[in-house]
C-alpha positions as CSV (number, residue, x, y, z in Angstrom):
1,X,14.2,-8.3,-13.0
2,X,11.5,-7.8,-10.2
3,X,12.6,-6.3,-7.0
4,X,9.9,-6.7,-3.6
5,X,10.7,-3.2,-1.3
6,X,9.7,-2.8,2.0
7,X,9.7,0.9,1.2
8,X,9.6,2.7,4.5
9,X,7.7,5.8,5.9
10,X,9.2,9.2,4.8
11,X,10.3,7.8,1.6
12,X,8.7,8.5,-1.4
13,X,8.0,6.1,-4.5
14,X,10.5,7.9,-6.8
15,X,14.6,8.2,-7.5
16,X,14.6,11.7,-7.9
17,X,14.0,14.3,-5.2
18,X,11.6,16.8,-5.3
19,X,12.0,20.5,-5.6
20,X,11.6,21.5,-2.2
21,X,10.6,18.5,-0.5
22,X,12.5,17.1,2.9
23,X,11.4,13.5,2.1
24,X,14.0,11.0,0.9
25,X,13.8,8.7,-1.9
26,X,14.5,5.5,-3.1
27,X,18.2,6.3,-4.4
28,X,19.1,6.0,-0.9
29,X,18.2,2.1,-0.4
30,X,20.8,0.3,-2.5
31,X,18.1,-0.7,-5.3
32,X,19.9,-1.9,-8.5
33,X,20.0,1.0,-10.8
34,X,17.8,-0.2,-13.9
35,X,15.1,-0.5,-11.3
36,X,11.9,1.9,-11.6
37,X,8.6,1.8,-9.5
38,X,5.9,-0.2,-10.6
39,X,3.2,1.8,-8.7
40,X,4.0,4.3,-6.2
41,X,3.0,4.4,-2.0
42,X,2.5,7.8,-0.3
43,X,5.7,9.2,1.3
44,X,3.6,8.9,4.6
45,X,2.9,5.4,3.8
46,X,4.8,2.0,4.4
47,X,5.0,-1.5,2.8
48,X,5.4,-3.7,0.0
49,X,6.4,-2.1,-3.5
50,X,7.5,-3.4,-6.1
51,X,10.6,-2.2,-8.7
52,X,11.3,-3.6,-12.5
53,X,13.7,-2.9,-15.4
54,X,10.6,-4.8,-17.6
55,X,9.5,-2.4,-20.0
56,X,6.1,-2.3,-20.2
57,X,5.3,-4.1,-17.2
58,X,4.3,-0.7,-15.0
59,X,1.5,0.2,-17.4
60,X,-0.1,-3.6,-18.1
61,X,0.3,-3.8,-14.1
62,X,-1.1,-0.8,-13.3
63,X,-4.0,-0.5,-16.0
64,X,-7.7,-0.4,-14.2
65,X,-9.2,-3.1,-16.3
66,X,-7.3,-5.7,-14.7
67,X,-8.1,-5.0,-11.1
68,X,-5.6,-6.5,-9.1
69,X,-5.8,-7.3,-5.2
70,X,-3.7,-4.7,-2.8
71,X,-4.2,-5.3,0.3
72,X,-3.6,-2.8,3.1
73,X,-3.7,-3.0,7.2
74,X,-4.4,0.4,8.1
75,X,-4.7,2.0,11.8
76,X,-7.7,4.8,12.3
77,X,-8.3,6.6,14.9
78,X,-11.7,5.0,17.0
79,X,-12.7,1.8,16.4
80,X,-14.9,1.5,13.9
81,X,-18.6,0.1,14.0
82,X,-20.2,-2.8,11.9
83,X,-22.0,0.5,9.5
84,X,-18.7,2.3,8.9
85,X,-16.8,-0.8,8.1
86,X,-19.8,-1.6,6.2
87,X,-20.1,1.9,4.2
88,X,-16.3,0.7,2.8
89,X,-17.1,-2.6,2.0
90,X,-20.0,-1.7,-0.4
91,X,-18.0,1.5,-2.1
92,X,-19.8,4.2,-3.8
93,X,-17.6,6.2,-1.6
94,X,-17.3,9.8,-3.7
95,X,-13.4,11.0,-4.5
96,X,-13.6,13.8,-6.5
97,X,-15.7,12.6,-9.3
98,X,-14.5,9.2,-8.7
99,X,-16.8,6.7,-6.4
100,X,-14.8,3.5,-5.1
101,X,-15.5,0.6,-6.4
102,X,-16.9,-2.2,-3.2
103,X,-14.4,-3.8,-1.4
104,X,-13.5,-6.2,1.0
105,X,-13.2,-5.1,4.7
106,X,-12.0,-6.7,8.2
107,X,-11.2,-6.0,11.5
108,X,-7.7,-7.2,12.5
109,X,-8.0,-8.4,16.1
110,X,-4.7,-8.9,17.9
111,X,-3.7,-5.7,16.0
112,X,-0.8,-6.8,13.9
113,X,3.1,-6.2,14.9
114,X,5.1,-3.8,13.3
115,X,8.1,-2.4,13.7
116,X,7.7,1.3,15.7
117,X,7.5,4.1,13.3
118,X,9.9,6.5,12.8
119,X,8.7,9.2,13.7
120,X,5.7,7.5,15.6
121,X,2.1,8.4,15.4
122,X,-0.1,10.8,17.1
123,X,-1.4,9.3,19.9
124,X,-4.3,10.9,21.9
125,X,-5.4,9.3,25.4
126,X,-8.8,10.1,24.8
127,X,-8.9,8.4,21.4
128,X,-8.6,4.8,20.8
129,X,-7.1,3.3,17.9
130,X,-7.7,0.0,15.8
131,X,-6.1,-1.6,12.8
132,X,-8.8,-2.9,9.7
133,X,-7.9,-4.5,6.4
134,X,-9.1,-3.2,3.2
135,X,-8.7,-5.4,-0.3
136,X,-9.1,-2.9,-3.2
137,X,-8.9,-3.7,-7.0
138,X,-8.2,0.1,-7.7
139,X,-5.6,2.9,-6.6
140,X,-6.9,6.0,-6.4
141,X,-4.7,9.0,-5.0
142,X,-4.4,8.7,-1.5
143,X,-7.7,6.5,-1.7
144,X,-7.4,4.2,1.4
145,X,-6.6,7.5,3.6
146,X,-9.5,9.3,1.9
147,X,-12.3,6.7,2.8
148,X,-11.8,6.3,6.4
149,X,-11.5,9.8,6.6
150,X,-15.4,9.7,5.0
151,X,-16.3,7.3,7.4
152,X,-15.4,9.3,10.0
153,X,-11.7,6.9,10.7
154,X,-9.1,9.1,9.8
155,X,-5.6,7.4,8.9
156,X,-3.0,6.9,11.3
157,X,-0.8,4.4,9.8
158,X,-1.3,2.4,6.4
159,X,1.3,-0.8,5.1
160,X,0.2,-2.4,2.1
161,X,0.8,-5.9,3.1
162,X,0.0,-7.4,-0.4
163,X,0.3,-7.6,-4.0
164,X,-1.8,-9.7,-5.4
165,X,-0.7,-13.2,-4.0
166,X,2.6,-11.9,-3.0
167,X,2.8,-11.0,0.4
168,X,5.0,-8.7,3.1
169,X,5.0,-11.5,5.2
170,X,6.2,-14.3,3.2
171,X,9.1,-12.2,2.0
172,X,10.3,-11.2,5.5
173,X,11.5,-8.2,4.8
174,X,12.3,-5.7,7.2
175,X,12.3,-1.3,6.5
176,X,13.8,-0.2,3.9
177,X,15.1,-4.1,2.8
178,X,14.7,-5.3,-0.9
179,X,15.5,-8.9,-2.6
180,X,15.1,-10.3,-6.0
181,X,12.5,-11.6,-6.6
182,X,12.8,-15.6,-7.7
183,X,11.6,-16.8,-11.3
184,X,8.6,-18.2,-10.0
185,X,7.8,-14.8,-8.2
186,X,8.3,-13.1,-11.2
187,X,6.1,-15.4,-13.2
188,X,3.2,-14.3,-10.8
189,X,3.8,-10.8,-10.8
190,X,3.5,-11.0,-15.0
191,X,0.2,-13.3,-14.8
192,X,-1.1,-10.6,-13.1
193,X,0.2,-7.6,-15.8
194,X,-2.7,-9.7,-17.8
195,X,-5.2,-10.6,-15.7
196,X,-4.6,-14.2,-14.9
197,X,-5.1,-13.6,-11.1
């Protein structure tokens, strides 16, 4: 079984809370209980995740050498120039002793429509806001809020809107909603445990 979450902000990718820590997590959603994550979001972040009771499945899906499409619509703070979104697109950005790998890069003009955060972002008057896409075939800790911070963009609000071919948007899916995911939809999410996408 393959379960689509739209896991939502203040949650974090895990069933077990921890020590210390005022976020929630998934075992408050309903999710069928041989389900684990395959792949984790950021407590502060929001949007499709995935959940399987496939053994095996977490490590083909999540091992580097298939590279994988995510694809995340993030809002930063300014609106970045042609160079920044530029600097992104080509990688090479330093993490640690990790540089990112190039990537694909867009503007998304009408911003898109989410539902309002809970609780909602910091909002200065001063300081416009836009909303890019970035298409990485890597995940990184905290990668996607790392390099617009290099690029001068920090990270207001990040939903990964895609796995792969599966999309947010085609499963309709509102907060903190899950569904099965059909035979066919599982099919996908395998091909792509071994590279076939």
């Amino acid at each position: 079984m393959v379960v689509a979450l739209h896991k939502p902000y203040g949650v974090v990718s895990q069933f077990t809370p921890e020590p210390g820590s005022s976020w929630r997590t998934l075992d408050g959603l309903g999710l069928p209980k041989s389900v684990y994550p395959l792949g984790r979001l950021d407590a502060d972040s929001e949007g499709l995740l995935l959940l399987s009771d496939e053994p095996g499945l977490n490590a083909r899906l999540l091992d580097p050498t298939q590279g994988h499409r995510r694809e995340y619509w993030v809002q930063v703070e300014r609106v970045p120039t042609d160079g920044a979104l530029a600097r992104l697109a080509r990688g090479g950005i330093a993490l640690g002793d990790h540089r990112t790998r190039p990537c694909e890069v867009r503007r998304l003009d009408p911003a898109p429509e989410f539902p309002a955060r809970v609780p909602p972002i910091r909002v200065r008057k001063t300081v416009p806001d836009a909303w890019i896409s970035l298409v990485l075939t890597e995940g990184k800790n905290r990668q996607v809020r790392r390099m617009t911070a290099a690029v001068g963009h920090p990270t207001l609000r990040l939903v990964r809107v895609r796995i792969g071919g599966m999309t947010l948007g085609s499963l309709t899916l509102a907060p903190g909603c899950w569904v099965k995911l059909s035979a066919d939809q599982q099919a996908a999410i395998w091909q792509l445990s071994v590279g076939l996408v």
